[in-house]
Every structure is written in C-alpha cells, then in structure tokens.
Biopython code that builds the backbone (N, CA, C, O; Angstrom):
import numpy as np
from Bio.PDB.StructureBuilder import StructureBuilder

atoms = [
    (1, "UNK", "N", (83.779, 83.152, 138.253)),
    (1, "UNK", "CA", (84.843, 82.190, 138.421)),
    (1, "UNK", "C", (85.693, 82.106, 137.142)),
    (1, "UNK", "O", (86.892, 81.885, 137.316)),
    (2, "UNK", "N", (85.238, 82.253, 135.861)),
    (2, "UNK", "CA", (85.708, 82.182, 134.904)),
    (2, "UNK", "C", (87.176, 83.617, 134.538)),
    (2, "UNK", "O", (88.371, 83.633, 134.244)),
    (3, "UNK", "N", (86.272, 84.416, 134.756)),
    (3, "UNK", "CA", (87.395, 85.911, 134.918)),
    (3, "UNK", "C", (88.628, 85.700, 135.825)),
    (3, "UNK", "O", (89.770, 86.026, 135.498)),
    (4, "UNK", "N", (88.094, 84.805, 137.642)),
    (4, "UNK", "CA", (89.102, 84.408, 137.933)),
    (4, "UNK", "C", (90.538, 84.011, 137.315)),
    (4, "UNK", "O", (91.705, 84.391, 137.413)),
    (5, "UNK", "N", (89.888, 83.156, 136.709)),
    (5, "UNK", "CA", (91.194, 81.585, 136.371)),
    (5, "UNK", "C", (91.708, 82.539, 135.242)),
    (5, "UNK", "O", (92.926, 82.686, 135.336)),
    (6, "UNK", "N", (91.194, 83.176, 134.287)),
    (6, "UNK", "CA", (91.184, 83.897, 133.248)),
    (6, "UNK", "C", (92.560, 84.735, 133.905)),
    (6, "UNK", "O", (93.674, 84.587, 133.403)),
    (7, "UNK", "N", (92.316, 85.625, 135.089)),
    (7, "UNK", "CA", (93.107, 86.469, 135.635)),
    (7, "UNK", "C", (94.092, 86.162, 136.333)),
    (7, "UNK", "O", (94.898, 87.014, 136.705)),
    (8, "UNK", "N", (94.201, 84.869, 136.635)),
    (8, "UNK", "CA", (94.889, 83.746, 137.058)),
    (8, "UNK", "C", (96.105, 83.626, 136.095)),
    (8, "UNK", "O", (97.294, 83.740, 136.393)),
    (9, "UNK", "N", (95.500, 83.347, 134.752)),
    (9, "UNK", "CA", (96.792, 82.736, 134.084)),
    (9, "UNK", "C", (97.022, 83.611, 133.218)),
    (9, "UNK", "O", (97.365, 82.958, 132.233)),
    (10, "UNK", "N", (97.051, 84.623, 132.972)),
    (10, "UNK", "CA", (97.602, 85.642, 132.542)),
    (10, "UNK", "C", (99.249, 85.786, 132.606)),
    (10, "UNK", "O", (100.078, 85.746, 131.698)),
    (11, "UNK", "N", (99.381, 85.945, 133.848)),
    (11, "UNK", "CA", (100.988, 86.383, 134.342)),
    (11, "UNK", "C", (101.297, 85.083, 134.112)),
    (11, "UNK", "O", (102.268, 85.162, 133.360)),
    (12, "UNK", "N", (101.009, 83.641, 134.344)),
    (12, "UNK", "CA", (101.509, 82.776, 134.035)),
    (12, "UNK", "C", (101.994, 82.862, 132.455)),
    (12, "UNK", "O", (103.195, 82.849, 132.183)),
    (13, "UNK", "N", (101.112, 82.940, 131.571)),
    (13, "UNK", "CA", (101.749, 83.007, 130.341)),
    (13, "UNK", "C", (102.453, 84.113, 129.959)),
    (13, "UNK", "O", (103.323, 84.082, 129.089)),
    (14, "UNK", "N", (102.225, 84.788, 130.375)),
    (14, "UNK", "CA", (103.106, 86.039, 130.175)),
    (14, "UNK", "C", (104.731, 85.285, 130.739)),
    (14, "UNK", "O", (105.745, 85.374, 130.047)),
    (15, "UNK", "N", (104.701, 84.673, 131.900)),
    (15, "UNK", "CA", (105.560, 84.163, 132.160)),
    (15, "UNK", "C", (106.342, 83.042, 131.102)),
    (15, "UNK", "O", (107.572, 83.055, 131.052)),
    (16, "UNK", "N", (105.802, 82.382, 130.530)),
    (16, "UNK", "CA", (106.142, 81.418, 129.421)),
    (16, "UNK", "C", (106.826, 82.261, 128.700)),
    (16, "UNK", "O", (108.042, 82.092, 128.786)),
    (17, "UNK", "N", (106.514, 83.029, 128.082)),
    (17, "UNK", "CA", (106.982, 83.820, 127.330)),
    (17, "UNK", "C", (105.986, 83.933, 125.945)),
    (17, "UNK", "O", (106.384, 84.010, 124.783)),
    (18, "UNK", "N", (104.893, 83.922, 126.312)),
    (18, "UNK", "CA", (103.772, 84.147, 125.724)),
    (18, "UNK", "C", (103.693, 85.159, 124.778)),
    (18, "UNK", "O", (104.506, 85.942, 125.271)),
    (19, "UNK", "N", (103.274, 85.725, 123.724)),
    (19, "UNK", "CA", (102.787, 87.280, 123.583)),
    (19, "UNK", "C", (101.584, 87.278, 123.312)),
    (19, "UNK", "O", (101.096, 86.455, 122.537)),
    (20, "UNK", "N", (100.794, 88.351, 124.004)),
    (20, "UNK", "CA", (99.552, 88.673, 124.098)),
    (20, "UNK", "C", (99.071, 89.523, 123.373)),
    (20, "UNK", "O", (99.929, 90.340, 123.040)),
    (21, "UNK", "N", (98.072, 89.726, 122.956)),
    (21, "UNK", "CA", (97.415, 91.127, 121.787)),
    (21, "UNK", "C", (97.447, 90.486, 120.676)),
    (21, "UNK", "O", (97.701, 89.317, 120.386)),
    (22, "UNK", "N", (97.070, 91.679, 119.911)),
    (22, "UNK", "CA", (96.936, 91.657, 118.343)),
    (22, "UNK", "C", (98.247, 91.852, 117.855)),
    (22, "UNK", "O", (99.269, 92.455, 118.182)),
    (23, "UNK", "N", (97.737, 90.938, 116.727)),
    (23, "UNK", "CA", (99.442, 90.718, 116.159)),
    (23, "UNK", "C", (99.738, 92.242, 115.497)),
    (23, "UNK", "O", (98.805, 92.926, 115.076)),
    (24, "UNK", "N", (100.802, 92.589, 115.461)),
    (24, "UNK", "CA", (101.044, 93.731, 114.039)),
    (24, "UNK", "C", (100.953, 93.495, 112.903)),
    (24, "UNK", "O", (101.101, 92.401, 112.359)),
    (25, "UNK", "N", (100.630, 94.772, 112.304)),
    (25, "UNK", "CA", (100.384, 94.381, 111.059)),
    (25, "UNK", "C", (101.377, 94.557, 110.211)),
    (25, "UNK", "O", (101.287, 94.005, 109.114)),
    (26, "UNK", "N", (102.627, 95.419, 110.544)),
    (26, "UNK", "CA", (103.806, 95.653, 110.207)),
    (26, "UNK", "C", (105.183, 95.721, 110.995)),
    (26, "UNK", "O", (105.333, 96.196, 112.121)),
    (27, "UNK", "N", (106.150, 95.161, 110.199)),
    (27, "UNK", "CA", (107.509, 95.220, 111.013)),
    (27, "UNK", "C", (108.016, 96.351, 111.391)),
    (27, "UNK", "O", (107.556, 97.413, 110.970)),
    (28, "UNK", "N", (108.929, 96.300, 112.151)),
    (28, "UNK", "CA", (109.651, 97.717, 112.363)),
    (28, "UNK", "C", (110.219, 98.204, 110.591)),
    (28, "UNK", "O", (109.986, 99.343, 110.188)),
    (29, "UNK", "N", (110.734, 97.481, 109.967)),
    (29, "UNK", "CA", (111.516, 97.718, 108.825)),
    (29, "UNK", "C", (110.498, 98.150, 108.148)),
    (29, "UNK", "O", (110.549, 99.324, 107.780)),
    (30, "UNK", "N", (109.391, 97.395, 107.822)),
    (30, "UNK", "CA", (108.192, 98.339, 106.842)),
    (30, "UNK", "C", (107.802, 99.418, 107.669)),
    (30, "UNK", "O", (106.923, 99.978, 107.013)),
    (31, "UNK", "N", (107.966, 100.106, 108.860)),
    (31, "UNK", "CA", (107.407, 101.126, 109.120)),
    (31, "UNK", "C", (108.440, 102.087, 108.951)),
    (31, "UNK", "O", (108.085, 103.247, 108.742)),
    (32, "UNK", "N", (109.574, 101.838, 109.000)),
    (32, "UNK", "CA", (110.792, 102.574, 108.462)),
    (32, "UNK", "C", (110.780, 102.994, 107.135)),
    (32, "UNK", "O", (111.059, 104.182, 106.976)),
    (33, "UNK", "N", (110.513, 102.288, 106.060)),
    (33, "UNK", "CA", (110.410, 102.332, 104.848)),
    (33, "UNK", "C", (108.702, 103.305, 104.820)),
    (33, "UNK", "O", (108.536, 104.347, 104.185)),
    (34, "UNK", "N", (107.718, 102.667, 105.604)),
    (34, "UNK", "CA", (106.841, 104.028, 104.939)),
    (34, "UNK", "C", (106.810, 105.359, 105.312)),
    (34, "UNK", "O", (106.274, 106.301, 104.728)),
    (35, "UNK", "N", (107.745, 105.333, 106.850)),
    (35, "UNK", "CA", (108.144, 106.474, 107.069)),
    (35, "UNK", "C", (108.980, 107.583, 106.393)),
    (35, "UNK", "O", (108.789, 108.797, 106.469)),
    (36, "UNK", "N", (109.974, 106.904, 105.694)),
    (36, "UNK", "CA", (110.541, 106.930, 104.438)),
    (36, "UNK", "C", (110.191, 107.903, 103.229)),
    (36, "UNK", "O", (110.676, 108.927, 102.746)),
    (37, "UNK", "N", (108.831, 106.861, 102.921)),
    (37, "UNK", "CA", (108.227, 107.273, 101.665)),
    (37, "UNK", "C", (107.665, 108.646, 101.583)),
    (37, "UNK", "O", (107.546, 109.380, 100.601)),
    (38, "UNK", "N", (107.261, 108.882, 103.154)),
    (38, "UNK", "CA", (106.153, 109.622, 103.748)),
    (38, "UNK", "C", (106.810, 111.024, 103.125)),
    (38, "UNK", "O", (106.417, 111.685, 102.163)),
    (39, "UNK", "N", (108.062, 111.267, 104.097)),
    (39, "UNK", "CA", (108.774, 111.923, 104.725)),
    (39, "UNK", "C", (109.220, 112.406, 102.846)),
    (39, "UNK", "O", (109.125, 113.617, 102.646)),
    (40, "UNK", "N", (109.611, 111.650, 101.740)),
    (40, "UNK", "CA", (109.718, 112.119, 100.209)),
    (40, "UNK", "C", (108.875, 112.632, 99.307)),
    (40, "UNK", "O", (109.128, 112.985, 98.155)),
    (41, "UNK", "N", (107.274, 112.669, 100.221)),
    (41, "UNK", "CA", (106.322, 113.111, 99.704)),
    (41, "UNK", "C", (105.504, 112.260, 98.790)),
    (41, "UNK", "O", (104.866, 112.713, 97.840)),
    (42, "UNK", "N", (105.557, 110.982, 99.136)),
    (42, "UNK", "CA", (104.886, 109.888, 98.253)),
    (42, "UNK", "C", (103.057, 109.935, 99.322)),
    (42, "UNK", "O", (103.106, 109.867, 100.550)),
    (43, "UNK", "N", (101.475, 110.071, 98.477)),
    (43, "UNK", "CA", (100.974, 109.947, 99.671)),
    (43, "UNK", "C", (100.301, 108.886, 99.823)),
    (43, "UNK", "O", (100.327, 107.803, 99.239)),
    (44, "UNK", "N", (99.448, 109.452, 100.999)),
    (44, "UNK", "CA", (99.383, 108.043, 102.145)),
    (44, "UNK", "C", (98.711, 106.762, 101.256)),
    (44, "UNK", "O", (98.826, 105.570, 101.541)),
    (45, "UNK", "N", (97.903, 107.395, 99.980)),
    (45, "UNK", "CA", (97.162, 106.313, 99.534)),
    (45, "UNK", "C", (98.417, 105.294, 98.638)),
    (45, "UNK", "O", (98.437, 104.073, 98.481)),
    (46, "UNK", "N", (99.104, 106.045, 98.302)),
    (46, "UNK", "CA", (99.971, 105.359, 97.660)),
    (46, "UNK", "C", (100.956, 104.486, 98.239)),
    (46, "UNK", "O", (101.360, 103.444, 97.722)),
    (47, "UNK", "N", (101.388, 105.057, 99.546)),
    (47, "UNK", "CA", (101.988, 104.120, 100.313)),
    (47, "UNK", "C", (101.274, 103.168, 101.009)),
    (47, "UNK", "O", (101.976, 102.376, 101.638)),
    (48, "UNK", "N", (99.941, 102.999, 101.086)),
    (48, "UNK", "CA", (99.273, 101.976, 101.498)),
    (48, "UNK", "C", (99.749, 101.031, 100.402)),
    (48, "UNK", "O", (100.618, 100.190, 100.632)),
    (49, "UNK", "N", (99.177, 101.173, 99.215)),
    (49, "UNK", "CA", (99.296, 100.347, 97.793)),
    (49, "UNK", "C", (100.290, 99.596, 97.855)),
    (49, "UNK", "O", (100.280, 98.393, 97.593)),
    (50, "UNK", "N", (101.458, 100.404, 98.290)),
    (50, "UNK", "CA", (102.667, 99.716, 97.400)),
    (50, "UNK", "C", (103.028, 98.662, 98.785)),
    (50, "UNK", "O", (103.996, 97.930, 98.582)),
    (51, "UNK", "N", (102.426, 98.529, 100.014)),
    (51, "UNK", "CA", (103.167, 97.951, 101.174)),
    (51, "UNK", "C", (101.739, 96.822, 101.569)),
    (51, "UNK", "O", (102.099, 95.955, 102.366)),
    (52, "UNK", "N", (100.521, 96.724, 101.232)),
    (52, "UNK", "CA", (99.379, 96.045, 101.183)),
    (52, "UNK", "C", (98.915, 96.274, 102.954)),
    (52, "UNK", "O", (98.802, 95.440, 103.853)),
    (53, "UNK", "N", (98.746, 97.590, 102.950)),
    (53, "UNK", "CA", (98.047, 97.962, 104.445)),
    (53, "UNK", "C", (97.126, 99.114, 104.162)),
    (53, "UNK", "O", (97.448, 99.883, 103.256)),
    (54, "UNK", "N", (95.993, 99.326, 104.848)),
    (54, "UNK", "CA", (95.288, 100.308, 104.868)),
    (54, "UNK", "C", (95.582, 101.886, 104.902)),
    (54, "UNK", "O", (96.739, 102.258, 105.098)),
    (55, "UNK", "N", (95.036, 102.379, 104.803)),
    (55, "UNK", "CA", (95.433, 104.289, 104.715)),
    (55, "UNK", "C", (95.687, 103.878, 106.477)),
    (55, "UNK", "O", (96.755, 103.583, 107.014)),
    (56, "UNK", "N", (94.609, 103.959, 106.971)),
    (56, "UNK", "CA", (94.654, 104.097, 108.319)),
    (56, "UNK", "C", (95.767, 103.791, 109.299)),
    (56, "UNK", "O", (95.979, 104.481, 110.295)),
    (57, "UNK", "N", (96.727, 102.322, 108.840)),
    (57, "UNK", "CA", (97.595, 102.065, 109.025)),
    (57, "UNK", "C", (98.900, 102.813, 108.828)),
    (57, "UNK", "O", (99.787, 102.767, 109.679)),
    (58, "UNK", "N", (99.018, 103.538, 107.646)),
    (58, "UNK", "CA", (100.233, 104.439, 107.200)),
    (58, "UNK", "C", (99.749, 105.428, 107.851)),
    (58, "UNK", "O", (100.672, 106.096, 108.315)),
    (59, "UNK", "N", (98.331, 106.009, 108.213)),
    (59, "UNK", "CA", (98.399, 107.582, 108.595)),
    (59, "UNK", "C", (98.717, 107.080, 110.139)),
    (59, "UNK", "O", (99.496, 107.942, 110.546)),
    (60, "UNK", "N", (98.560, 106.350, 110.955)),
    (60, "UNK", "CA", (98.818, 105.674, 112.585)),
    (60, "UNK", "C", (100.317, 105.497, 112.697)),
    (60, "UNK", "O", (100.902, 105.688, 113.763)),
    (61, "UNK", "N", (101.008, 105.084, 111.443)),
    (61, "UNK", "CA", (102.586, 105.320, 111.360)),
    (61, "UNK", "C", (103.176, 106.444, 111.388)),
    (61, "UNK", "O", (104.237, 106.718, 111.949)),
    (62, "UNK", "N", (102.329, 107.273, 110.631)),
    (62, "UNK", "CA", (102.917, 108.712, 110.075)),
    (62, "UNK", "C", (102.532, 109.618, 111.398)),
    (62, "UNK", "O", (102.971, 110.755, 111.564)),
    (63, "UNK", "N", (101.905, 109.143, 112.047)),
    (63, "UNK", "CA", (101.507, 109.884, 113.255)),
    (63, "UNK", "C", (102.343, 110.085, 114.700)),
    (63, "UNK", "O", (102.521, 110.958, 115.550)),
    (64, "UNK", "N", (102.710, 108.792, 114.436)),
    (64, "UNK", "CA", (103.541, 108.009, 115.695)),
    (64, "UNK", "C", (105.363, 108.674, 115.592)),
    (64, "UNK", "O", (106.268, 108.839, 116.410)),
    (65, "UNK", "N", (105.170, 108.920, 113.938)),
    (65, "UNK", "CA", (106.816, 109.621, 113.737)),
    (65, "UNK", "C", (106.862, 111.138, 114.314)),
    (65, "UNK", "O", (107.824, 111.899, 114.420)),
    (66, "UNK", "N", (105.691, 111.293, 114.602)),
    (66, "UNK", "CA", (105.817, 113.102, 114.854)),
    (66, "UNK", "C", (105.835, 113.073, 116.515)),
    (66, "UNK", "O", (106.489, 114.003, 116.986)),
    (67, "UNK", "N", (105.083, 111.944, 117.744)),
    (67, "UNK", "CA", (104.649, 111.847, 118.556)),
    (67, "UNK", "C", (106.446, 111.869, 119.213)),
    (67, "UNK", "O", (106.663, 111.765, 120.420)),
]
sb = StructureBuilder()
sb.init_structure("model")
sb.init_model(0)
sb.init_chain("A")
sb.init_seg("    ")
for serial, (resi, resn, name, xyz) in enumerate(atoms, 1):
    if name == "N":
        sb.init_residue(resn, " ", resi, " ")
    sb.init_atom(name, np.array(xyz, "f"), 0.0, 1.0, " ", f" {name:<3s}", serial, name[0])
structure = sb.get_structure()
C-alpha cells in the first residue's frame, strides 16, 4: 500500500513543478569551463582542484563531451 500512494503522487508532484533526483553537482557554466580546461590540456586532477568536485565528476563531464 505504501508503494501505492508512493506511485500515486509522483506525477502529482511532478505536476507541481517539483524536481525529483539528485541534485547536481555542477552548473551548466562550470561544466563548460571544465570542459574548457580539459580540452587546453589542464588534467583531470587538476581540474577537480581548482572547481571543488571529484576526479570522477570531471572524468563523467569529459566523457559526456565526446558522447
């Protein structure tokens, strides 16, 4: 019953104008900029540093520019 109501109000808030998920961890503009950096040959550890996000995060950016 719980999954119900759960599945229930979903589209309702979605309807509100809700947003759902995990927040980002970066804007479009910082992913521009480490795309940026990427792309000048600065690397990934360093562009983590200078923007306060994980490697994993810049290499999931740097990934997404080639996709």
């Amino acid at each position: 019953m719980l999954v119900e109501r759960t599945n229930a109000g979903l589209p309702r808030a979605r309807q509100d104008g809700k947003v759902l998920g995990r927040p980002k961890v970066t804007t479009d503009d910082s992913a521009m900029q480490i795309r940026s950096k990427l792309a000048h040959g600065v690397s990934v550890s360093q562009t983590a540093r200078d923007h306060g996000v994980s490697r994993a995060t810049v290499i999931r950016i740097r990934d997404s520019m080639a996709a």
